[in-house]
N, C-alpha and C positions, 0 to 999 in steps of 0.2 A: 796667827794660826786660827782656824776658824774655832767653833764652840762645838763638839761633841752635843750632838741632836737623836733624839728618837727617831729621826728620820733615817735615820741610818745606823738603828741597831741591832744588835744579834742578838741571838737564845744561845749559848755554847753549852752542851752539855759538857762534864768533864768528871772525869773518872780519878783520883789520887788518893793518896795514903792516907788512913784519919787517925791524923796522928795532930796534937796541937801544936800549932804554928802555921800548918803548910796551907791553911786558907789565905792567915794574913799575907804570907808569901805570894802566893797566886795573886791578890789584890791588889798584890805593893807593882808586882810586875805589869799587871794590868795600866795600873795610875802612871807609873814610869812610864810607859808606851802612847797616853795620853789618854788612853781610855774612861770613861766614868760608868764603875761601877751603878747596876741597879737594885734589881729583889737575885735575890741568891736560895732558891728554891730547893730542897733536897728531896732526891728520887731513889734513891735507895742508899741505906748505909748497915755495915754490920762491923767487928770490931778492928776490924784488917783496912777497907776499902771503903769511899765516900763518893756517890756520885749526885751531882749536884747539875741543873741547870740555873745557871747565871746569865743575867741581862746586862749588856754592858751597850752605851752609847759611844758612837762612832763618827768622823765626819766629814769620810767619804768610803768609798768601794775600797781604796789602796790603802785606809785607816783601818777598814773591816780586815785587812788580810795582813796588813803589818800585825795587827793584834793576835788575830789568831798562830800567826808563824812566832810571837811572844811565845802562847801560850805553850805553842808544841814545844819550844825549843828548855822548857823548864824540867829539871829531874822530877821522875817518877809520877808524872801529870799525862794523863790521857785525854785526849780531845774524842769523843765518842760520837759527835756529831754536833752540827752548826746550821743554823738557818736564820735569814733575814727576816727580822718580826714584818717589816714595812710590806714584804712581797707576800709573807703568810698571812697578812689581814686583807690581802687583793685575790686571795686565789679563788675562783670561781666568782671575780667580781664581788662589788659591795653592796650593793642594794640587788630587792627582789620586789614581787608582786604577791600581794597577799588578799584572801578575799574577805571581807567584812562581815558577810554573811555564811549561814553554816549552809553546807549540803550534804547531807545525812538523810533524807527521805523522799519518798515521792513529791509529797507537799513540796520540799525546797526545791528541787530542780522545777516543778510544773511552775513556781513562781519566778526565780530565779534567770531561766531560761523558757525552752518553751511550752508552754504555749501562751504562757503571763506573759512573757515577755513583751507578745507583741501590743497587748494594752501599752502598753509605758513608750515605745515606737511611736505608734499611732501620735496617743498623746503629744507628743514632741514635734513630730514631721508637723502637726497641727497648729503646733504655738510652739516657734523655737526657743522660746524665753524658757521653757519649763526644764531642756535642758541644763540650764544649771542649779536646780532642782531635783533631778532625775537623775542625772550622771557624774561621773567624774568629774565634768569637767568645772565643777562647781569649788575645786579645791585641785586642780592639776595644770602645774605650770609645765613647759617643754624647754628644755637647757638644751641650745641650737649652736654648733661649734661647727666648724669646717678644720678646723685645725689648724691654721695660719699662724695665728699668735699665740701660743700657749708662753706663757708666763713662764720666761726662764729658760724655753727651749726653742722657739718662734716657732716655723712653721714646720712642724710633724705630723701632719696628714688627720685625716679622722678616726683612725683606730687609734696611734698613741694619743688625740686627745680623749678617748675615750675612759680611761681612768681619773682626768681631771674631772670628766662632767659626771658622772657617780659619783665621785667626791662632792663636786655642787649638789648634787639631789640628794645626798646624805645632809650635810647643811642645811639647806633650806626643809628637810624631815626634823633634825633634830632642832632646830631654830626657831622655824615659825607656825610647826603643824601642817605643812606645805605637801601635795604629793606634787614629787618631779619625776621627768624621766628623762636620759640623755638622748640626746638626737646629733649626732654626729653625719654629717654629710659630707658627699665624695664630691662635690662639685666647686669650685676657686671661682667664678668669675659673680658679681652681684644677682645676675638675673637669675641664674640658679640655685643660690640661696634665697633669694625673692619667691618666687617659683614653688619652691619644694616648702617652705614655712605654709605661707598659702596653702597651700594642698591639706595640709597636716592640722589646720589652725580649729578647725569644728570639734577637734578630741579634748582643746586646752581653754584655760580660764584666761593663759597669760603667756607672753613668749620672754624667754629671758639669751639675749644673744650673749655670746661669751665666745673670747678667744678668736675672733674675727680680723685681721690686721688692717689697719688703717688706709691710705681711704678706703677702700669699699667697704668697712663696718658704718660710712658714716650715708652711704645711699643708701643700704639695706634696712639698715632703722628708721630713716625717715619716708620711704614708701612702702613700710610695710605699716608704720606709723598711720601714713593714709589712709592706706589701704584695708585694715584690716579693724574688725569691730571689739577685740580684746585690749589691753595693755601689750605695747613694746618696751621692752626695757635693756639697754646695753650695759650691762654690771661693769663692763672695762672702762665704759667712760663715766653713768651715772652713779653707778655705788659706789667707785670711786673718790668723787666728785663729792658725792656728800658728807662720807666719813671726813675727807680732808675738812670740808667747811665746817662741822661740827669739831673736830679738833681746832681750828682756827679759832672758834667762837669763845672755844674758853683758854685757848692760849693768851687772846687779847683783853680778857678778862686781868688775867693775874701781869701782864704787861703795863695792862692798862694805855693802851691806845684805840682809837675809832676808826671802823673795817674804811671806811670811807676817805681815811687820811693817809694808810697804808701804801708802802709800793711792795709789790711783790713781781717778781722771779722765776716763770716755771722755765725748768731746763726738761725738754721732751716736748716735740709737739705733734704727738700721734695720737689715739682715743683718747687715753686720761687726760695729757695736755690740755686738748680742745674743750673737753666737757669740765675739766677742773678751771679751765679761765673763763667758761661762762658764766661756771657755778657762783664764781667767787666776784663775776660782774653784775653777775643778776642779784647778788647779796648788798652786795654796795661799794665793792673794791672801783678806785677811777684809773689806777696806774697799775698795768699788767703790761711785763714786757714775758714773751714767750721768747725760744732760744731754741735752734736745732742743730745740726751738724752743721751747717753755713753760717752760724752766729743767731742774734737777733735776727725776728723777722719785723719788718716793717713796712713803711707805705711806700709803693713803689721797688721792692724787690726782686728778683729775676729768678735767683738761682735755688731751684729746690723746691718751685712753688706749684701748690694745688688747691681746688676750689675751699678747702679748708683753711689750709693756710692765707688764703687770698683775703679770706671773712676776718681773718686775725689780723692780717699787715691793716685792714682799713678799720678795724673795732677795739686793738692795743695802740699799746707803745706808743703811747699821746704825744712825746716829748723826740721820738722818732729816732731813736739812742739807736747806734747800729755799733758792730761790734762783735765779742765773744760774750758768755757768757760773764768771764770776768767783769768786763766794763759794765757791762748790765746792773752787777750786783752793789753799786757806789750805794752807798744811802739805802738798801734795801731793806724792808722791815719781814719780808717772809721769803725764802729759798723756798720753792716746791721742784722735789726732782723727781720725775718720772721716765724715767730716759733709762739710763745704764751703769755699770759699776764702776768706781776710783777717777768722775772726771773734775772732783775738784780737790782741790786739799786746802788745807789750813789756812795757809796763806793767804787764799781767796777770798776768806771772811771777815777779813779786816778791815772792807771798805763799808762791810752792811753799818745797819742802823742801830743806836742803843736798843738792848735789849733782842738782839736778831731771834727769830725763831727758822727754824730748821727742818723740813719734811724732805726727808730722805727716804723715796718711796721703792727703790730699784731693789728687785729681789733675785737673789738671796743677799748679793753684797750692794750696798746701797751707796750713792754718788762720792760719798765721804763715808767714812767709819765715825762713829758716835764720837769714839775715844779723841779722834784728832780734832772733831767740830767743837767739843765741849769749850774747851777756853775762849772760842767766838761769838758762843750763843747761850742765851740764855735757857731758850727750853726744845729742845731736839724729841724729834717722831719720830719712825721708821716703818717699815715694813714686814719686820721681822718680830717674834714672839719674846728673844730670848735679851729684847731690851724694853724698858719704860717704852709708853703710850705707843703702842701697833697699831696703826690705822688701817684695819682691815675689813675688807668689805661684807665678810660675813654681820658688822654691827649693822649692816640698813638692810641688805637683799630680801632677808627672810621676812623680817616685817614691812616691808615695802610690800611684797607681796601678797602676804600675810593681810591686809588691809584693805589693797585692793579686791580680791576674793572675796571677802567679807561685802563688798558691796556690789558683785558683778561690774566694775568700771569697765568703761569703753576705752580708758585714753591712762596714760601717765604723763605727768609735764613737770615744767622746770617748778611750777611752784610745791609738788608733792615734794622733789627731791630738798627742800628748799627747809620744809616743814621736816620733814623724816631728819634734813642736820639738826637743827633745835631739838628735837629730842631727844637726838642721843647725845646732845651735849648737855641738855637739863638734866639730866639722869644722874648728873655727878652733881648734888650741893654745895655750894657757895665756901663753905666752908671743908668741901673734902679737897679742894682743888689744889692743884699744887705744881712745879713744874715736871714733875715726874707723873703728873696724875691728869692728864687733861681730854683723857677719853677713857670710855669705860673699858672693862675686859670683856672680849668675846663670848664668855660664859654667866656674864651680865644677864642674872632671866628679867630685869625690867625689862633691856633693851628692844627686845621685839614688839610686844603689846603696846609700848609708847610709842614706837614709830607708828604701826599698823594704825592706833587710833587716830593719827595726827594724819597718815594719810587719807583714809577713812571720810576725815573730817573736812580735807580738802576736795577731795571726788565728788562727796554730797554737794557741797557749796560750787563748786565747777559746773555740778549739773551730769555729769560721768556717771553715777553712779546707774543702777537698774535695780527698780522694784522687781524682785523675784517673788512667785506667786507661792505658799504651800499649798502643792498638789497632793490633796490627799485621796482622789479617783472616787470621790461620792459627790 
């Protein structure tokens, strides 16, 4: 049974006798029903009647109403009303637009707008550089989704992904000091997410694509890559990509084996796959066998195959292992799963290598459950919050970006993502490291400002970075 999640819980107000006992009772009923009590608030009480709004975690919609038909079905308990906390912190949307500046007088509008304004216009149409001096665009990235892939639900259009990308620009606000804004587009095919980024790109410092399904998230990145004079960045395949390596980096620490000697394993060969085997080729990994629905891929393949996977059958799987996933896993020193939920079990792990490590990336339910992989593997990841080491992309995006802003960069590349893992694996000391501890928490405030200066540090040296001028109009 899954884990009771704030994702899915209630406020129940509730009206009953206040008499001692009949809370414990209400709570006992609650926990029997599987519920986990939260804060139990009270909103009016006098010597007769107690009404109380209670938070209890749920974990799912048919958990939310099994509990609540608990609640009704209990002597002398009133349910006064119910609402889902997760839908009550989305209403009317999560993020907004605020001005930095007051306007309270003549002076501020004459500055503000016009007829200042067009000073600071001028200026810019004149020397575009000063743009990110002048404007937003000095600190505003654009979260670009068409709604294809949304994590967990695939392709729902661009309105339902539109609550995933206000969640990203809430993150990348509270994370890296980042302004985002979602950009959800009506259009499926690459030239029109090509096209319409383009169009948009003179407002932003940086484009962050998200939720794009495979292959065409992997044309759109690389000709808008060309194309275009800010940072591209695909968080499905690069942020990805690099929490994974920086979790690697100090699993092999406390393993104690060299990235270079390793075989690893990914099962999923769509964004994360692709960009997780190169991360981890351009690190120093020599033996990466990938695995999709048709098995292994390898050299000379048929079935299943596209320009990505094509780069993979001729740049993996050195030993040309063909197969399932199973066969794959003989000898294997890392499992990376990015695919989907329950396709391996226990069993399966018993051909890996001493000491197996374990990235079970598929969310919500991950390729194996923790519980069953433990007795195969020494140190197990996931995707999920509510077990040891979450490799979650929130630990790079914000200071990824965060970094690059700081230097107006023209480009992002394999080697920033590369530098941004090292950091947030350095973040954890030699001595905090452990197998339950081999990536930090998302609420890590080193995390950001390490990555940002590392990338920062690689922009300048690449040559990316742009002297921005202070325009002070004297």
């Amino acid at each position: 049974m899954p884990l009771p999640s704030a994702s899915n819980s209630l406020t129940v107000r509730i009206k009953y006798q206040n008499k001692v006992g009949n809370l414990a009772k209400l709570a006992q009923a609650i926990a029997d029903a599987g519920g986990s009590v939260g804060s139990m608030d009270v909103v009016e009480s006098d010597s007769k009647l107690m009404v109380r709004d209670i938070v209890i975690d749920c974990f799912d919609t048919k958990h939310q109403n099994k509990i609540i038909e608990t609640i009704k079905g209990l002597q002398s308990v009133e349910v006064v009303s119910v609402s889902d906390r997760t839908f009550e912190m989305h209403q009317g949307g999560k993020i907004e637009v605020t001005s930095k500046a007051p306007l309270v007088s003549r002076d501020d509008l004459s500055m503000a707008y016009t007829p200042g304004v067009a000073r600071i216009s001028t200026a810019v149409a004149e020397d575009p550089i000063k743009a990110f001096a002048l404007t937003i665009r000095q600190n505003c990235v654009a979260v670009v989704s068409d709604g294809s892939a949304v994590l967990g639900l695939g392709d729902i259009g661009p309105l339902g992904a539109m609550p995933v990308m206000e969640g990203k620009a809430m993150l990348f606000k509270e994370f890296g000091k980042v302004d985002a804004f979602p950009i959800c587009l009506s259009v499926n095919d690459p030239k029109g997410i090509i096209d319409a980024v383009k169009a948009i790109a003179p407002t932003f410092g940086g484009i962050n694509l998200e939720d794009i399904a495979a292959p065409k998230c992997f044309e759109v990145e690389e000709t808008l890559r060309a194309e275009l004079d800010i940072p591209v960045f695909h968080d499905d395949q690069h942020g990805t990509a690099a929490v994974v390596l920086a979790a690697l980096y100090n699993a092999l620490k406390i393993v104690d084996k060299d990235i270079s000697a390793i075989k690893v394993v990914v099962l999923g060969a769509g964004a994360a796959g692709v960009a997780c085997s190169k991360a981890l080729m351009g690190a120093g990994v020599r033996n990466v066998i990938l695995c999709d629905r048709a098995g292994t891929i390898y050299k000379g393949r048929k079935e299943g195959m596209n320009p990505a996977k094509e780069w993979l059958a001729e740049n993996t799987n050195p030993e040309g292992v063909k197969g399932t996933p199973q066969d794959a896993l003989k000898g294997a020193d890392l499992f990376l799963g990015v695919s989907g939920p329950g396709l391996l079990k226990g069993e399966d792990l018993k051909v890996m290598a001493r000491d197996a490590v374990l990235f079970t990336l598929s969310n919500p339910t991950p390729e194996i459950m923790p519980e069953e992989a433990a007795p195969y593997a020494r140190i197990i990841a996931t995707g999920r919050s509510d077990y040891p080491n979450q490799i979650n992309n929130v630990l790079c995006f914000p200071g990824l970006f965060r970094g690059l802003l700081d230097c107006a960069s023209r480009k992002v590349d394999q080697n920033m993502i590369i530098a941004a893992s090292k950091a947030i694996a350095d973040v954890i000391k030699p001595e905090e490291l452990s197998e339950d501890y081999i990536i930090p928490s998302v609420f890590n405030a080193q995390v950001a400002p390490a990555v940002a200066k590392a990338v920062r540090e690689v922009a300048q040296k690449a040559g990316y970075a742009r002297e921005v001028p202070k325009v002070t109009g004297i």
